[in-house]
Steps between C-alpha positions, in 0.01 A plus 500: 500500500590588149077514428447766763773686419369545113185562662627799704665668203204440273322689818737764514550554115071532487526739819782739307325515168177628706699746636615626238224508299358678779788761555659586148378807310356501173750382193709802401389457135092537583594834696736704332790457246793235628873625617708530189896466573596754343260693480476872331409844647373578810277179645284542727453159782172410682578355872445122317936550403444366130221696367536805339226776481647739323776637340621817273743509210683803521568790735256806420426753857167455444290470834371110492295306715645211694296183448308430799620171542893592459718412786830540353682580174840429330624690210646271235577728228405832349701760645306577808719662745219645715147352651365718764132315667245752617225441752301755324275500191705746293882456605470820731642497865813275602652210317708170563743377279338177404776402252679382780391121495276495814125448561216646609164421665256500178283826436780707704597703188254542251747696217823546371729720294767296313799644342 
């Protein structure tokens, strides 16, 4: 009994490595920077929850692009009281606060405007 029962779990321990293999993304570290905690500035978060791709130091008003893979972004540090996300090229036409901790299909805003 005890001989099929180590044989199951060696079964089911070679089954869930597959998987995984199979299912996981790419490590964080071959794709963009990892999560620092804490972090500084405005970060910038890829739908992968760890990897950052990419961040700025300091608020300036100057029109930015988003990153296209950005899905969310947390402000650490650096004074920024105001990130408004774009779905146009040049920060023109109507804005959503995206300083609010939420996000967003990527590609659906392409700039931003931090201050």
């Amino acid at each position: 009994m005890r001989t099929s029962a180590h044989r199951i779990a060696a079964g089911l321990a070679a089954a869930l490595t597959t998987t995984l293999t199979v299912t996981l993304p790419a490590s964080p570290a071959a794709a963009g920077e990892p999560f620092q905690n804490p972090d500084t500035g405005l970060v910038f978060y890829s739908t992968y929850p760890t990897e950052v791709v990419g961040r700025q130091a300091t608020p300036d008003g100057v029109c930015r692009q988003v990153p296209a893979d950005a899905a969310w972004m947390l402000t650490w540090s650096g004074g920024f009281t105001s990130v408004p996300g774009y779905q146009t090229t040049d920060c023109s036409g109507p804005a959503t606060e995206l300083n609010n901790f939420h996000s967003w299909p990527e590609g659906r805003y392409l700039t931003y405007r931090a201050s």
